[in-house]
C-alpha positions, 0 to 999 in steps of 0.5 A, a space after each residue: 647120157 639117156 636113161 630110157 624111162 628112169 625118174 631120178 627123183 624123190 618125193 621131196 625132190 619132186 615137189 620142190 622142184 614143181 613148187 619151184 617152177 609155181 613160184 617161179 611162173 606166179 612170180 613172173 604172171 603177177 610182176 609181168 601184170 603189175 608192171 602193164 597196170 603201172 605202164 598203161 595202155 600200149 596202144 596210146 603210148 604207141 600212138 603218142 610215141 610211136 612203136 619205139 616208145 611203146 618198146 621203150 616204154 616196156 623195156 624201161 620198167 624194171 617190174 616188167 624185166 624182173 616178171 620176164 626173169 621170173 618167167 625165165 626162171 620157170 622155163 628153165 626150172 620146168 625143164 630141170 623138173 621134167 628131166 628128173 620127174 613124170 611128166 604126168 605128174 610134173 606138168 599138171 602139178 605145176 600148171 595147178 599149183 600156178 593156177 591156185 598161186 595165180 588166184 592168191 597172188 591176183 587177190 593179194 597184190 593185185 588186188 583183183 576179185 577173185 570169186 567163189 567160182 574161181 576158187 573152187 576151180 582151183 581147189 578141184 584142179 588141186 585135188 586132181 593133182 593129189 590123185 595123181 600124186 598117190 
């Protein structure tokens, strides 16, 4: 059944089900990288091994098959979200909180260097977000 232009969420709702599509998309960006870090340079194992190694190679690594249910898992929890709030709240919230969890995530376990640029990108994303929000 249609509901033309009616949002059936609350605030807590709402922002558990954005903070749920982040979690869910930083979840699978960061064990998708870990996994390619781990797995190594595709062109190389397609070289030594041709293009089914290479396959093989990526479709054996349980880190890499728990990034894609991760990312699975956002897809379908973004499509719960935008069923049950504004897309204009919804898709931006989501894409800023993966954006600032990303950055986190990177520094943590990745261990990447996150600089003060970056930083500042996402907490200025973040406070967009809050003004959409009100």
């Amino acid at each position: 059944m249609i509901y033309a232009g009616h949002i059936h969420a609350g605030p807590v709702e709402t922002w558990a089900t954005i903070l749920t599509v982040a979690a869910t998309a930083v979840a699978g960006d960061v064990l998708t990288a870990g996994a390619m870090r781990r797995i190594g340079d595709l062109d190389l194992i397609r070289a030594k091994a041709g293009l089914t190694g290479a396959i093989r190679a990526v479709t054996s690594s349980p880190m890499f098959l728990l990034g894609v249910l991760s990312m699975a898992a956002s897809f379908f929890s973004l499509l719960f979200t935008l069923s049950n709030v504004e897309v204009s709240l919804a898709a931006p919230a989501s894409a800023s909180l993966t954006f600032l969890g990303n950055a986190f995530a990177a520094k943590i376990f990745l261990k990447e260097n996150v600089d003060r640029r970056r930083w500042l990108a996402a907490l200025f994303v973040c406070a967009g977000v809050f003004l959409l929000a009100k």
